[in-house]
VOGU-3710 file (C-alpha; in Angstrom, 3 decimals, decimal comma):
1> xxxxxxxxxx> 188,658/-155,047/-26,125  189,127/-156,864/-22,694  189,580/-154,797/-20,025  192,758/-154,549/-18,313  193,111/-156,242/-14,582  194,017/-152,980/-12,812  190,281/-151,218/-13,719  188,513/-154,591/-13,055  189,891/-154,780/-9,484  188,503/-150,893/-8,542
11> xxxxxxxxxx> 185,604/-151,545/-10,120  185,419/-155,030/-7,919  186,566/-152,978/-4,558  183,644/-150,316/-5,726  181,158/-153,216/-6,316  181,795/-155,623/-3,724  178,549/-154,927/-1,528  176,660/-155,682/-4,634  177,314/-159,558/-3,760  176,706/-162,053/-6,860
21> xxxxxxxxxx> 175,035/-159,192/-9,271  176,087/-158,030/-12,039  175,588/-154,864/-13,905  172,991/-156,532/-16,379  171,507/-158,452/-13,572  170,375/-155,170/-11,884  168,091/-154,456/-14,603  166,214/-158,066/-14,421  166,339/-158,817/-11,090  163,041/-157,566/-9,811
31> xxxxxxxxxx> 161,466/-159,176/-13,021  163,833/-162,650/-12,606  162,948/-163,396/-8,676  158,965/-164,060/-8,794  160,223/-166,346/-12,056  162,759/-168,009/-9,503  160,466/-168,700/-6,778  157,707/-170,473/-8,863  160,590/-172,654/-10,420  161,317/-173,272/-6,425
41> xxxxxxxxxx> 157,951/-174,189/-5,483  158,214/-176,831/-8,700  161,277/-178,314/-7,588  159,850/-178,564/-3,799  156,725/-180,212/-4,869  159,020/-182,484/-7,199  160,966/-183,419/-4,386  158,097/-184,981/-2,037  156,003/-186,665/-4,798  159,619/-188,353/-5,589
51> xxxxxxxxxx> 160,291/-189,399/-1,813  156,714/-190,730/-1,878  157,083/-192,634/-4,851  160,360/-194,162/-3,852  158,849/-195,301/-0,545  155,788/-197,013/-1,980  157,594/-198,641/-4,704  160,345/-199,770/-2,438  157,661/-201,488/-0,150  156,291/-203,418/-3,209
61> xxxxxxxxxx> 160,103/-204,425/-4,208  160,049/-202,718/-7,533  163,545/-202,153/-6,726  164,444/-200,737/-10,478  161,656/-197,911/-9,809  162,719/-197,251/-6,280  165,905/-196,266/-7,464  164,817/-194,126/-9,796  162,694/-192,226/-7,764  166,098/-191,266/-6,552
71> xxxxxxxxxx> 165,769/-188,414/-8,689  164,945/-186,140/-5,426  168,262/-186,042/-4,253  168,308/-183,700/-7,817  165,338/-182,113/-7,408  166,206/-180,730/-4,199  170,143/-180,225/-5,209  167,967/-178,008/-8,072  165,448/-176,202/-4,982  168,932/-175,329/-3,340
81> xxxxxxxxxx> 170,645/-173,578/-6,365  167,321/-171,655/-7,000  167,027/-170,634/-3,912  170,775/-169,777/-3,777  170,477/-167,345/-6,951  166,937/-165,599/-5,234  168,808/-164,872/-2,616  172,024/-163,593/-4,819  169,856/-161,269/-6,317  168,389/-159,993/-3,361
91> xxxxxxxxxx> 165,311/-161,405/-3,032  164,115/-163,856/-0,258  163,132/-167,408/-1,319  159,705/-169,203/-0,652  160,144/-172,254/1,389  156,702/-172,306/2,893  155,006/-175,799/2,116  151,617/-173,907/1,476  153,790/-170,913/-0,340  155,197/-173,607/-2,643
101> xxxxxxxxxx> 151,878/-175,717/-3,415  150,148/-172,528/-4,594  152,970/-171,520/-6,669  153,723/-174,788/-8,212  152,473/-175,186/-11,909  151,470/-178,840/-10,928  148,744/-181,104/-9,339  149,748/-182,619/-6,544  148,538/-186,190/-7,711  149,657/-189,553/-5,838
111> xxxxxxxxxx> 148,385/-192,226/-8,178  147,464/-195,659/-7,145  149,929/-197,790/-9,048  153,516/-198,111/-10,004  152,441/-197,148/-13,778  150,467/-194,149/-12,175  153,483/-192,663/-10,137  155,745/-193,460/-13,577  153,132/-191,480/-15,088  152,374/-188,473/-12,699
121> xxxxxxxxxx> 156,709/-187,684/-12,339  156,738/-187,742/-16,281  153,993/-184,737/-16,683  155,917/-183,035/-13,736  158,486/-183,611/-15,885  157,498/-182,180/-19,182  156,080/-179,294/-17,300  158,736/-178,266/-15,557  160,795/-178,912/-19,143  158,560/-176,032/-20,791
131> xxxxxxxxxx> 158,812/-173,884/-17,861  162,336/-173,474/-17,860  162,650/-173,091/-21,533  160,065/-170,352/-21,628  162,156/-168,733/-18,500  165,902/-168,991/-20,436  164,230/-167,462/-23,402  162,575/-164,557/-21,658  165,729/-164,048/-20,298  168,161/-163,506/-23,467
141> xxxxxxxxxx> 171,248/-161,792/-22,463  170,590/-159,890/-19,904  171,265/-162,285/-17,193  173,919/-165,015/-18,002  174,178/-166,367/-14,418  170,592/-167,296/-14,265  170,726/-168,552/-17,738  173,305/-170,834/-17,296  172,130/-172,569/-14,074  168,240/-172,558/-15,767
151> xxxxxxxxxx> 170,025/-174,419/-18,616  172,067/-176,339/-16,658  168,524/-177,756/-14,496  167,231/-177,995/-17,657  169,821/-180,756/-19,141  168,832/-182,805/-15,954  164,782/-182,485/-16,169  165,301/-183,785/-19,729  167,261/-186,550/-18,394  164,771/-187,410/-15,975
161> xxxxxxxxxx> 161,812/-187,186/-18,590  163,569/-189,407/-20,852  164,232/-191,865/-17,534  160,877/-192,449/-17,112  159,750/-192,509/-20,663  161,716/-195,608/-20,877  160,765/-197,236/-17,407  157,205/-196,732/-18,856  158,098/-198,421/-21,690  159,702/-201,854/-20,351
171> xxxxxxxxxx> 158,062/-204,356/-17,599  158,693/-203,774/-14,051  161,086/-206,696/-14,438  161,488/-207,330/-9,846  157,807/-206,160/-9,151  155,674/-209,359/-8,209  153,414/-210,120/-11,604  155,217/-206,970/-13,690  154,492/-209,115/-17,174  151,889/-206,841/-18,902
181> xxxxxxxxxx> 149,685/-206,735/-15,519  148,993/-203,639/-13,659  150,173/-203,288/-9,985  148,119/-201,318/-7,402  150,457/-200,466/-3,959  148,634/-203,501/-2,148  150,321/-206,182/-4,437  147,257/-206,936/-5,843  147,306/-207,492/-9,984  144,356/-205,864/-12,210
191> xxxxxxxxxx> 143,740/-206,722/-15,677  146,044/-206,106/-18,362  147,079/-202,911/-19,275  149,602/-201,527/-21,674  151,795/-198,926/-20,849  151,711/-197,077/-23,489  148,174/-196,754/-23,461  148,565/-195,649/-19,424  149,890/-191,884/-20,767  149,833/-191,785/-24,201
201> x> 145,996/-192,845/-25,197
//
């Protein structure tokens, strides 16, 4: 039975200094936060090994993997959502560069080459994929606002991951000597390599 308008707005007017939470939200929150502020110090980290990818690779004019280190304008459009919803359910979010690196569930690795940065955002990737699934499913019902935004960053990790599966897979058609050779950030060529063999041996 839906409830009619008339009880929802008292119960609105005797709710409203509860902000964003609901009444199922209540019960989770003090459980959901830490959750939230790991998945925050993920998405921060994701955000500068992105920015330093897309700078290297633009000074070596790989110009198709420059732009798709783009994906930190997401990563941080994710970090501010996150941190939105911590603070919705009253909790304070971690910002702290040092806060976030010992929270994060990854390595902070650079790599030397294109193929190694390709490689190093695609674990991030797949990590942060199996974080977030493991968070929506601890979560079941009992917070649907949460839920739907995890879900929602979810549907864009696996884009990403599936982004740089496929730049992985095809040459680095504008970088300088991209047929089948392996490019270190100095321009210089090593010996062959394949590319599949680079993550997947």
């Amino acid at each position: 039975m839906i409830t009619d308008i008339r009880t929802l707005r008292i119960r609105a007017r005797n709710q409203f200094a509860e902000m964003a939470l609901t009444p199922c939200d209540n019960a989770k929150a003090g459980a959901v936060i830490p959750l939230l502020n790991e998945a925050l110090a993920s998405e921060i980290m994701c955000v500068q090994r992105y920015k330093r990818h897309y700078s290297l690779a633009s000074e070596i004019s790989s110009q198709s993997v420059a732009e798709l280190f783009q994906h930190a304008d997401e990563e941080q459009t994710h970090a501010d959502h996150i941190a939105h919803r911590i603070i919705e359910l009253g909790g304070e979010p971690n910002l702290s560069p040092a806060g976030s690196l010992g929270a994060s569930g990854f390595e902070y690795v650079e790599g030397q080459s294109v193929t190694d940065m390709i490689t190093e955002d695609l674990i991030a990737e797949r990590i942060a994929i199996d974080s977030y699934q493991q968070i929506i499913t601890s979560l079941g019902n009992d917070d649907p606002t949460t839920k739907r935004l995890l879900e929602d960053i979810l549907a864009n990790e696996e884009e990403h991951a599936q982004d740089l599966t496929s730049l992985l897979n095809r040459p680095l058609a504008s970088a300088p000597g991209a047929q089948g050779q392996k490019e270190d950030l100095t321009g210089r060529r090593g010996p062959k390599e394949s590319r599949q063999d680079s993550i997947f041996k």
